[in-house]
C-alpha positions as CSV (number, residue, x, y, z in Angstrom):
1,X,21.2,-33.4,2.8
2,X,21.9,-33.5,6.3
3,X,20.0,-30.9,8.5
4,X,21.7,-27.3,9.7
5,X,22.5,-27.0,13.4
6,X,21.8,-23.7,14.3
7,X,23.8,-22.4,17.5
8,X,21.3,-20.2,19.0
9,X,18.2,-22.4,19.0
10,X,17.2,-25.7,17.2
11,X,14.4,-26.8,16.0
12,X,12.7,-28.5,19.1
13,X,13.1,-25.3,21.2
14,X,11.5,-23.4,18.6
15,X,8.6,-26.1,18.5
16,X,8.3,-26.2,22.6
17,X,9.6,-23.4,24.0
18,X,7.4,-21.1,25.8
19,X,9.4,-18.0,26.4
20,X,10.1,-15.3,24.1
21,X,13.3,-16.8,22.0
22,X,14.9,-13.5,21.7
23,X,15.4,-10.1,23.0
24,X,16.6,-7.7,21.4
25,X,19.7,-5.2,23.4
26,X,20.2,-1.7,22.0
27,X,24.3,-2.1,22.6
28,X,24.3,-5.4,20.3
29,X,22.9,-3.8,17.0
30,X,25.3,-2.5,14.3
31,X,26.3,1.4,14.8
32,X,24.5,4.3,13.3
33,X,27.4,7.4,13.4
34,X,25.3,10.3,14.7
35,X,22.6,8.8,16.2
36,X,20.1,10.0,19.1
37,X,17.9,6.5,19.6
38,X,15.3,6.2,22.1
39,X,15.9,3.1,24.3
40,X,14.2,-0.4,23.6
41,X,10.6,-0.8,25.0
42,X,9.0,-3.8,26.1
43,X,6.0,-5.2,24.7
44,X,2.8,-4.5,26.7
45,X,2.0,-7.4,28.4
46,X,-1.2,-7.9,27.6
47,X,-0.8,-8.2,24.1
48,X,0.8,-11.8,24.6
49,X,-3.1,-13.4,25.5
50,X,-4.1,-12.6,21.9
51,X,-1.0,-12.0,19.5
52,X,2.1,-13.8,18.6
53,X,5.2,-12.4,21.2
54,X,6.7,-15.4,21.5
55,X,9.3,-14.9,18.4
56,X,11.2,-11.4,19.4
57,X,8.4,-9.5,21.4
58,X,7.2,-7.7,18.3
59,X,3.9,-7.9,16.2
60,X,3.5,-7.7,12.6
61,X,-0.1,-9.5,12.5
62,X,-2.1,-7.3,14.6
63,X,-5.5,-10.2,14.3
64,X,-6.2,-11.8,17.8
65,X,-5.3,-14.7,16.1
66,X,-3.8,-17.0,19.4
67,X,-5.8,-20.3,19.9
68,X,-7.4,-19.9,23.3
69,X,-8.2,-23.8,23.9
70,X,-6.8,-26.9,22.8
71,X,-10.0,-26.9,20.4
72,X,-9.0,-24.2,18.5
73,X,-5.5,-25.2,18.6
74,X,-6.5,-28.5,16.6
75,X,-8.3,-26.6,14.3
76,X,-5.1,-23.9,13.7
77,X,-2.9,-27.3,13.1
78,X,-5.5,-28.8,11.1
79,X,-5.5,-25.5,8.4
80,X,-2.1,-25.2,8.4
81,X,-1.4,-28.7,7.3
82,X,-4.3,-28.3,4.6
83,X,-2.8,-25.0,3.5
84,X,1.1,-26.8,3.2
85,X,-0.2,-29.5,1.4
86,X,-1.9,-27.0,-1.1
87,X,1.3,-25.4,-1.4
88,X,3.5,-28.2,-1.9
89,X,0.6,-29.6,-4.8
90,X,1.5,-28.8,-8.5
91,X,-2.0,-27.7,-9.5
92,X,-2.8,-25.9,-6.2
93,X,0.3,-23.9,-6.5
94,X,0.9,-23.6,-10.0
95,X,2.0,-20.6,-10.2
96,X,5.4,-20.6,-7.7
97,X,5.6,-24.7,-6.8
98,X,8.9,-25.1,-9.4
99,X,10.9,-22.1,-8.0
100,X,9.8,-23.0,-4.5
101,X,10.8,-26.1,-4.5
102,X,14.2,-25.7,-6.0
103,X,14.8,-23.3,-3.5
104,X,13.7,-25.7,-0.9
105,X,15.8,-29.0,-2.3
106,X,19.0,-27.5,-3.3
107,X,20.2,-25.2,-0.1
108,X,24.0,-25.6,0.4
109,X,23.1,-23.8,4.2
110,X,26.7,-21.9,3.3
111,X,25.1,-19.0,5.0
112,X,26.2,-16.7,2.3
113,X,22.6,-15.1,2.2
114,X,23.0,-14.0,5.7
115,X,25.7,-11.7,5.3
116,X,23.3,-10.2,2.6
117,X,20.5,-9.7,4.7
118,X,20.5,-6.2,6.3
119,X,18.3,-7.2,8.9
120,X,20.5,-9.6,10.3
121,X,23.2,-7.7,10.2
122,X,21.6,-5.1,11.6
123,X,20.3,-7.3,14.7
124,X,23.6,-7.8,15.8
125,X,23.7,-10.7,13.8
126,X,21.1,-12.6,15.4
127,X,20.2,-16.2,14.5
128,X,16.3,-15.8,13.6
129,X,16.9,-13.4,11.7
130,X,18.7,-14.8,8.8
131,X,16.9,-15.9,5.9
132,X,18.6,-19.5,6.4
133,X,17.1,-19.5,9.8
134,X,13.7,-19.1,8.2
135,X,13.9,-21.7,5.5
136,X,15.3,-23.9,7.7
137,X,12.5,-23.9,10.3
138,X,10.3,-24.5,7.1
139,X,12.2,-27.1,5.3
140,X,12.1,-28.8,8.9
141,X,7.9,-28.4,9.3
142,X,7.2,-30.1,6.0
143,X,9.6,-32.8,7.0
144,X,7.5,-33.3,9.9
145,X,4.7,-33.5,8.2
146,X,5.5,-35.7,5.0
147,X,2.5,-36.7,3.5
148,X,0.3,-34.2,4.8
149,X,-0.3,-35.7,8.3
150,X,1.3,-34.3,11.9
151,X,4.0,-35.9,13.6
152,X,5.5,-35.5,17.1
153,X,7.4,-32.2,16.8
154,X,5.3,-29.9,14.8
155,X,3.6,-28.0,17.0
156,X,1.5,-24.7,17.6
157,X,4.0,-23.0,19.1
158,X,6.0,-23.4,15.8
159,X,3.2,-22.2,13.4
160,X,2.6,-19.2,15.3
161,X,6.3,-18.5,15.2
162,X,7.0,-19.1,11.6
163,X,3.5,-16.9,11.1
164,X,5.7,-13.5,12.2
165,X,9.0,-14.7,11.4
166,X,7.7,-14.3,7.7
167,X,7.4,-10.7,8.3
168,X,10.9,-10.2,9.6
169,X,12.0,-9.9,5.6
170,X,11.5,-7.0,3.7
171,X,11.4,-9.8,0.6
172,X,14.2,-7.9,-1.0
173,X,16.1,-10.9,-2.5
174,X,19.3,-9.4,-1.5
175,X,20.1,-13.1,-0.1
176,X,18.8,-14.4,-3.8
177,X,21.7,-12.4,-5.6
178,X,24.3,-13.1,-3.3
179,X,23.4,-16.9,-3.4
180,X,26.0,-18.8,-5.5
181,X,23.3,-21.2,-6.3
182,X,20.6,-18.9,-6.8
183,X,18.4,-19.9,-3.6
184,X,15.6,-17.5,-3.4
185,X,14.8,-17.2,0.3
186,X,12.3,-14.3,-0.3
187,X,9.9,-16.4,-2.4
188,X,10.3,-19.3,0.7
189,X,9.2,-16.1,2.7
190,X,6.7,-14.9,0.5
191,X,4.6,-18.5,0.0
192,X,5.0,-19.0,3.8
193,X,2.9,-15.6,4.1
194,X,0.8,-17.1,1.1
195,X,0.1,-20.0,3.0
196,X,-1.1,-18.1,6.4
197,X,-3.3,-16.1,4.2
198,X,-5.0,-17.9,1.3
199,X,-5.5,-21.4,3.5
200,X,-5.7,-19.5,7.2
201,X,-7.0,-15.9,6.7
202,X,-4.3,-14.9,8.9
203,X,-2.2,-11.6,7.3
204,X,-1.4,-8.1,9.2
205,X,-4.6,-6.1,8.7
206,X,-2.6,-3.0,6.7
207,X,-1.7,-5.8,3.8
208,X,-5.5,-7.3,3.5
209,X,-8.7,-6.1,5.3
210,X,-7.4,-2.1,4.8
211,X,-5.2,-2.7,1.9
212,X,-6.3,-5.2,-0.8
213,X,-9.7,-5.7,0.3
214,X,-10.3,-1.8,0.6
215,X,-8.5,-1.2,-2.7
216,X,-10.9,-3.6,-4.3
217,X,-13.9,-2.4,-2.8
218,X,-13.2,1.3,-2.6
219,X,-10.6,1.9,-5.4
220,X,-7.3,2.6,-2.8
221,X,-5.2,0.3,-0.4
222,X,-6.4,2.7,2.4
223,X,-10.2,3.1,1.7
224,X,-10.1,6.5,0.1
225,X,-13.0,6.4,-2.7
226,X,-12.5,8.4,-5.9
227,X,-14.4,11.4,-4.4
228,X,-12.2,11.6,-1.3
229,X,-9.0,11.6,-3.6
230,X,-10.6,14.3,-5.6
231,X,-9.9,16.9,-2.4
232,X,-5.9,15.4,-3.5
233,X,-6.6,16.4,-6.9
234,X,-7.9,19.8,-6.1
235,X,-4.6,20.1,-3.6
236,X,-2.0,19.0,-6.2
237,X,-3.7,21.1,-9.1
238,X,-3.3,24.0,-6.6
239,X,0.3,23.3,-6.1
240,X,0.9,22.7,-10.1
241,X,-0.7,26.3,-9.9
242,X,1.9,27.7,-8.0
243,X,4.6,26.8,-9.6
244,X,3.2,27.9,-13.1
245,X,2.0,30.8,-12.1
246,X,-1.1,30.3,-13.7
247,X,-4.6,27.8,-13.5
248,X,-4.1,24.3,-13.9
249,X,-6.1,21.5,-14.2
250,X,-4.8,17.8,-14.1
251,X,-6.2,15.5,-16.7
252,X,-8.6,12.9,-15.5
253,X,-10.2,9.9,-17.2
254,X,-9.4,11.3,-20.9
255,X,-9.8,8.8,-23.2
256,X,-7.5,7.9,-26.6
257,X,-4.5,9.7,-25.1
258,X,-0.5,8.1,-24.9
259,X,-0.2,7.7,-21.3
260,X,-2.2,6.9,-18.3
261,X,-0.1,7.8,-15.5
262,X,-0.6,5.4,-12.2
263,X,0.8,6.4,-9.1
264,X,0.8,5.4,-5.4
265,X,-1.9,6.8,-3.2
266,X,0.6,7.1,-1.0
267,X,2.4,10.3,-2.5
268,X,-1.3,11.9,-3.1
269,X,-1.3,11.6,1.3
270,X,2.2,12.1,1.6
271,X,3.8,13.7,-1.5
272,X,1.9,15.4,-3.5
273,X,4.5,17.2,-4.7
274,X,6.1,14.1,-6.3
275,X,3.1,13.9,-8.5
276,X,2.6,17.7,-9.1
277,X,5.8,17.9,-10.5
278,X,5.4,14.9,-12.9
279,X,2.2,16.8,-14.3
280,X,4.3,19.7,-14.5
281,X,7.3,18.2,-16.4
282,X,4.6,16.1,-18.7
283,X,2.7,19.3,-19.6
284,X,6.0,21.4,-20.1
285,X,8.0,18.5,-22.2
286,X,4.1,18.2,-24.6
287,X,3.1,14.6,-23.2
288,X,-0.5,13.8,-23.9
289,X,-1.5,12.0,-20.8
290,X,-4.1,11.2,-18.5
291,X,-4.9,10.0,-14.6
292,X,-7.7,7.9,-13.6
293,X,-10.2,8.4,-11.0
294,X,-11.6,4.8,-11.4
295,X,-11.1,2.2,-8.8
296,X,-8.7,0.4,-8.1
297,X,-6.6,2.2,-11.0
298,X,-6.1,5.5,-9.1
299,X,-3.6,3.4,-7.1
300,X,-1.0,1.6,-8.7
301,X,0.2,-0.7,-5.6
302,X,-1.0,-4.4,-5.4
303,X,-0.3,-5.7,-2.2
304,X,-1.0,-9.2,-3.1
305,X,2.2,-9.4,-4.4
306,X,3.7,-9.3,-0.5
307,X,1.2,-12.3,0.6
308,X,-1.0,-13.3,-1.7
309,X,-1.9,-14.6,-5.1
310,X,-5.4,-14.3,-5.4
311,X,-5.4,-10.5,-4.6
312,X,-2.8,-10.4,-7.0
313,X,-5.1,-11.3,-9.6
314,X,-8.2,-9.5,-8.8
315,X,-6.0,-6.2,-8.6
316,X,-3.9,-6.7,-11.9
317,X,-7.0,-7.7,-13.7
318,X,-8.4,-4.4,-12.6
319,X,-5.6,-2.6,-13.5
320,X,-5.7,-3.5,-17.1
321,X,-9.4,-3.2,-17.2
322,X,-9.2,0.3,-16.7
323,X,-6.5,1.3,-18.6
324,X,-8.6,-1.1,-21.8
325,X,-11.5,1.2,-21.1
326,X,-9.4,4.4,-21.7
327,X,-8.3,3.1,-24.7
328,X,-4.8,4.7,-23.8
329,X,-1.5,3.7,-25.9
330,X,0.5,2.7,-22.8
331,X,0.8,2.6,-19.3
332,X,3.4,4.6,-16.9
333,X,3.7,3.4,-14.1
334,X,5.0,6.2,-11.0
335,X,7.3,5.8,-7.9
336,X,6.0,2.7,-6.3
337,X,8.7,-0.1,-6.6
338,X,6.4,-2.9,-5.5
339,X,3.9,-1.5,-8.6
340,X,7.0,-1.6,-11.0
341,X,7.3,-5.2,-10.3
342,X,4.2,-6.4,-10.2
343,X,3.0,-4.4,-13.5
344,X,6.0,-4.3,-15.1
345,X,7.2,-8.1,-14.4
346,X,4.3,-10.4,-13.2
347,X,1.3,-8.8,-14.5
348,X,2.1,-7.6,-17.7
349,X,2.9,-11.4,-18.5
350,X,-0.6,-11.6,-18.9
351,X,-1.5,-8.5,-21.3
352,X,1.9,-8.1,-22.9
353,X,-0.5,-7.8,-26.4
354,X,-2.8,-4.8,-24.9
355,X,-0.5,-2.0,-24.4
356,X,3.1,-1.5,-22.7
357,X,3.7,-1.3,-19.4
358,X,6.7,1.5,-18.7
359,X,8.4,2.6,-15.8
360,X,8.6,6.3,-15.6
361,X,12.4,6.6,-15.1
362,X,13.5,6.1,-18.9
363,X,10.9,8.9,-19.6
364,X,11.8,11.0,-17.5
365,X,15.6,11.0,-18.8
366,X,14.6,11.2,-22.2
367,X,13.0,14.6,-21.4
368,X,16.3,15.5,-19.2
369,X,18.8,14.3,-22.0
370,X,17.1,15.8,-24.6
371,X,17.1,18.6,-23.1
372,X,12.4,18.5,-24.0
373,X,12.2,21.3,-21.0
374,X,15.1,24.0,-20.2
375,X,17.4,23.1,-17.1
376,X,20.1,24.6,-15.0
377,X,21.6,22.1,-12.5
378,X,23.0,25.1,-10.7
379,X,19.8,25.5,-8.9
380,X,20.3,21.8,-7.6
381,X,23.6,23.0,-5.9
382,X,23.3,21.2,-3.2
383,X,24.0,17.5,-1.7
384,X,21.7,14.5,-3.1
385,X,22.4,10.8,-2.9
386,X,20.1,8.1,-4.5
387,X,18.4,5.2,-2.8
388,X,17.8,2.3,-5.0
389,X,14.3,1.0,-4.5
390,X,14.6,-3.0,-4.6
391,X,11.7,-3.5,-6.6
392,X,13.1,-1.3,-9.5
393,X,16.7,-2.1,-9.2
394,X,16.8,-6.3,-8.6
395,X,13.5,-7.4,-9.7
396,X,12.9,-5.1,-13.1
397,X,16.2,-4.1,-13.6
398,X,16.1,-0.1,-14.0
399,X,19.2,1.1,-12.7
400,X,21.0,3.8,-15.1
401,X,18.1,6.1,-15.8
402,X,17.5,7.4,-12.3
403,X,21.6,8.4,-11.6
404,X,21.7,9.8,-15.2
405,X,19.0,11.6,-14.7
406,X,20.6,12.9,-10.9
407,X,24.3,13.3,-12.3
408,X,22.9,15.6,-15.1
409,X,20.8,17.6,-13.0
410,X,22.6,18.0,-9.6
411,X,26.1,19.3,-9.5
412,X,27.0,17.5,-5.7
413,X,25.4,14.0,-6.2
414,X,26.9,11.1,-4.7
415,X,26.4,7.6,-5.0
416,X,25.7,5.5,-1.8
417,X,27.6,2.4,-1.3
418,X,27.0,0.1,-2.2
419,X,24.6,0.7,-4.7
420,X,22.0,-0.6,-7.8
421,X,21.7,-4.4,-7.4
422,X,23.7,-4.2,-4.6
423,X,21.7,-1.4,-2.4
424,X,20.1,-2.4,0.9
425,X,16.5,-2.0,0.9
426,X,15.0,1.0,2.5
427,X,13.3,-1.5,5.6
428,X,9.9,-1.0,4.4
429,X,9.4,-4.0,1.7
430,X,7.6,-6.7,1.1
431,X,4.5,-4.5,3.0
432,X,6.6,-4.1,6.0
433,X,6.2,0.2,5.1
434,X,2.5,0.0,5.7
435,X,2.4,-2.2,8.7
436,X,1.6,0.6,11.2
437,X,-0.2,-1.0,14.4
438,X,1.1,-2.3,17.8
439,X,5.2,-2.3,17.9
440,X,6.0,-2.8,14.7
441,X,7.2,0.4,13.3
442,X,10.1,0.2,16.1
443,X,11.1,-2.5,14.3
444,X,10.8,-1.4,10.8
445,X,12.5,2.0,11.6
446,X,15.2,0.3,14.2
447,X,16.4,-3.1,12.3
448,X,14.9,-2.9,9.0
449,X,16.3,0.3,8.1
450,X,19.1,0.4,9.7
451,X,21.7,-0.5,7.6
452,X,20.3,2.3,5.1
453,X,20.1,4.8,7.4
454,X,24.0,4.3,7.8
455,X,24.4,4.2,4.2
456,X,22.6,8.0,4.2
457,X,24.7,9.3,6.2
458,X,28.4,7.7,4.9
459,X,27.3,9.1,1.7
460,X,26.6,12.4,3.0
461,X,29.9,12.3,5.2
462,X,31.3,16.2,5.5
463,X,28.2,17.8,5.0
464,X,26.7,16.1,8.3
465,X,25.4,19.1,9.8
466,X,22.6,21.6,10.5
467,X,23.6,24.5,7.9
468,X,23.0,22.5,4.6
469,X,19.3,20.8,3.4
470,X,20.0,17.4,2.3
471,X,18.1,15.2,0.1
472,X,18.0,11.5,-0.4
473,X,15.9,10.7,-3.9
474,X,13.8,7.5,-3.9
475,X,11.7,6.7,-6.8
476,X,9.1,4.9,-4.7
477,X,6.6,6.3,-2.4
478,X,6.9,3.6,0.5
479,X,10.5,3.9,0.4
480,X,10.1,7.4,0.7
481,X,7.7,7.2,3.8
482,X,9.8,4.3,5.3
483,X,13.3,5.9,5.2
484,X,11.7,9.8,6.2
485,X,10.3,7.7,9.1
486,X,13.9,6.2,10.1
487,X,15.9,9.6,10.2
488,X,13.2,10.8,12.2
489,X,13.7,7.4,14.6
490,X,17.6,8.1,14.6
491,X,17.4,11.7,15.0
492,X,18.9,12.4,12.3
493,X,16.0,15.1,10.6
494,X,18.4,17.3,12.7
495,X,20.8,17.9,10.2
496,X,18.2,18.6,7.6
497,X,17.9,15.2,6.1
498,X,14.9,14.8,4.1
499,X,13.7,11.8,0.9
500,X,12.1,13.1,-1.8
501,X,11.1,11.7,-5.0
502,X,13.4,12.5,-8.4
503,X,10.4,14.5,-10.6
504,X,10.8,17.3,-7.3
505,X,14.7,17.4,-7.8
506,X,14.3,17.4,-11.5
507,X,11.5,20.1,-11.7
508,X,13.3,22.3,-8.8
509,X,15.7,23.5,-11.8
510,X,13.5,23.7,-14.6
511,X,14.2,27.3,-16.0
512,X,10.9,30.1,-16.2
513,X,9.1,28.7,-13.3
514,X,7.1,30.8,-10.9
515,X,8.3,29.0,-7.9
516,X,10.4,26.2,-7.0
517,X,8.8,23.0,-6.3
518,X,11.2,22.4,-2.6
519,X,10.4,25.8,-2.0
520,X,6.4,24.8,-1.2
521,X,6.8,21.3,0.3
């Protein structure tokens, strides 16, 4: 098949050139109605000696991981080829070689997947940004380097750039459904990060050194050892209290029960109320369940899944250790989307004959349809729209539970569009959420979430304004930080805009309460 000729750069000038190959302009990115955006900022300039600016002037891997002499640039080109020919070998790469090289061979470059991409969309429709653009460059690097050895145009200016154009995806394989062949562009994305990382050591630091390596070593993806996340505990347990009206203790480590529940560490920092009012509707509806305290399986996230296979492993394994030695009759997994996917889909592949592996959405509307706990959707009066978490919706395919559960309990929801399979991702996938150093969060909050920040407030339409609260549910705790993050970029926390997780809106109308969960948060 004949190469694609892209009309903003081609492949030699992103090989040679030494200027940043794009720049971003505020008045060329797709409208937000409402909006009060701060202005575009340069990158400081110092940042260029050590880090990768040469792509779009932001930084996703935030290692001082620039070449500084033609000897360490040998070496860079040298690892790189090792790690492509490891990726391209059927026993090095057993696990994703077939599906990544389908997606490699059959490419019709139609360019339907970048009409599905809402970061290129949002861009303005910039070139390097569609997930065509990406492969491309890729497809083009191996050709230059058939059997494993350098020719002329592969150079370090290329693998540097291909290194941080592999985090301008939030891997939510939006392009992959639209595809009329089925081209999955996200796994090309994900095995290009898989390549940087396994062969090269080279990842953003938020995804290994403090996330999988710190889960691994101290039981969470951002160092907090079971002792620290027992001050969460006591903190949630006092909330649970409140809303009793009377003590409460959550259930730790108790062995022989149905359910251990695993949830993000990321909604014990920054939503505790999320999991405060799943206790609360578990105790209420009779559930015998437990939490663990043992590392990693207070945290259900595996961020290998983003960028790396071995990770992967190592935190799946210990995922299913923990929940053997608590002899428990399932697992539950919380609102992480990324945790649905890889326990529910890639993991549980592996120990389907142990126990089940459930997300907690059909649960949840069980207990709501019938009717386990007394309701009255009248105390939800107010306007609520569902975000579709990619990693539930298109990669496990949970998609009724979660607007059943909102249609039956909330009297003004309404469904953004498009939505399900469909829905644009909330900008902080495939780890992009969690990457927090240097520029990056610009980007996350002003191209990655974009598109859903416009689908927020389209779907809240007439009641755009300061009197009435607002809530956008997302089962999943990154989505939840990522999009909060976003109205807060657009200015749009003005008009009382706020994401919560579905067991608050649920619990907030649960009859004979003492108070109302939304009332504490």
């Amino acid at each position: 098949m004949p190469e694609y000729i892209f009309n903003f750069i081609s492949f030699e000038e992103f090989c040679e050139v030494e200027k940043r190959i794009l720049r971003l302009r505020l008045s060329e990115l797709s409208h937000v109605p409402f909006s009060e955006e701060p202005e575009l900022q340069e990158p400081n300039p110092e940042w260029s000696e050590k880090y990768v600016t040469e792509l779009d002037g932001y930084i996703a891997i935030d290692e001082p991981w620039k070449p500084q002499n033609e000897e360490e640039e040998k070496e860079l080109v040298e690892r790189f080829l090792s790690g492509l020919r490891k990726l391209l070998d059927r026993e090095a790469n057993w696990t994703f070689l077939q599906p990544l090289m389908l997606s490699l061979e059959y490419c019709a470059r139609c360019q339907t997947c970048s009409e599905a991409c809402p970061i290129y969309v949002s861009s303005g429709r910039k070139e390097i940004y569609s997930p065509l653009f990406r492969s491309e460059m890729f497809r083009k690097i191996i050709r230059e380097t058939k059997g494993g050895k350098r020719r002329g145009r592969l150079t370090v200016k290329a693998i540097l750039r291909l290194a941080e154009l592999a985090y301008r995806c939030t891997l939510c394989r939006r392009c992959t459904l639209a595809c009329p062949l089925g081209i999955d562009n996200g796994l090309i994305t994900r095995e290009i990060r898989k390549l940087f990382s396994q062969e090269m050591g080279i990842a953003p630091s938020s995804l290994h050194m403090q996330g999988s390596v710190q889960q691994l070593v101290d039981g969470t993806s951002v160092g907090f050892t079971p002792i620290v996340m027992e001050d969460f505990v006591r903190e949630i347990e006092f909330m649970v209290s409140q809303v009793l009206g009377r003590r409460y203790y959550l259930p730790v480590d108790v062995k022989g029960v149905d359910i251990l529940l695993i949830h993000s560490v990321a909604d014990y920092i920054h939503h505790p109320e999320t999991i405060a009012a799943m206790a609360i509707i578990f105790e209420m509806a009779g559930y015998e369940w437990t939490l663990s305290s043992k590392a990693p399986a207070l945290d259900a996230v595996n961020y290998g899944m983003w960028y790396d296979d071995i990770q992967l492993a190592r935190i799946a394994l210990s995922h299913v250790k923990v929940a053997s030695e608590l002899d428990v009759e399932r697992i539950v997994v919380g609102e992480s989307g990324h945790a649905h996917s890889t326990l529910l889909t890639t993991s549980e592949r592996f120990f389907v004959e142990l126990f089940p592996v459930e997300s907690y959405l059909p649960l949840l509307w069980k207990i709501v349809r019938r009717r386990e706990i007394k309701f009255d959707a009248d105390l939800n009066d107010f306007p609520v729209t569902l975000h579709d978490p990619c990693y539930i919706t298109r990669f496990t395919g949970i998609i009724k539970p979660q607007r059943d559960i909102l249609k039956d309990v909330c009297p003004q929801f309404r469904e953004m569009k498009p939505s399900g399979v469909k829905n644009y991702c909330c900008g902080g996938g495939g780890g992009l959420a969690v990457i927090n150093t240097m520029n990056f969060p610009d980007f996350r909050a002003r191209i990655a979430s974009r598109l859903k920040v416009k689908q927020i407030v389209d779907a809240f339409n007439s009641d755009v304004s300061e009197k009435v609260q607002k809530y956008v549910c997302a089962p999943c705790s990154n989505c939840k930080m990522t999009i909060n993050h976003a109205l807060k970029h657009f200015g749009l926390n003005r008009f009382n805009m706020k994401c919560v997780g579905i067991p608050e809106i649920v619990l907030n109308c649960v009859e004979n309460v003492e108070k109302k969960i939304l009332s504490i948060v």
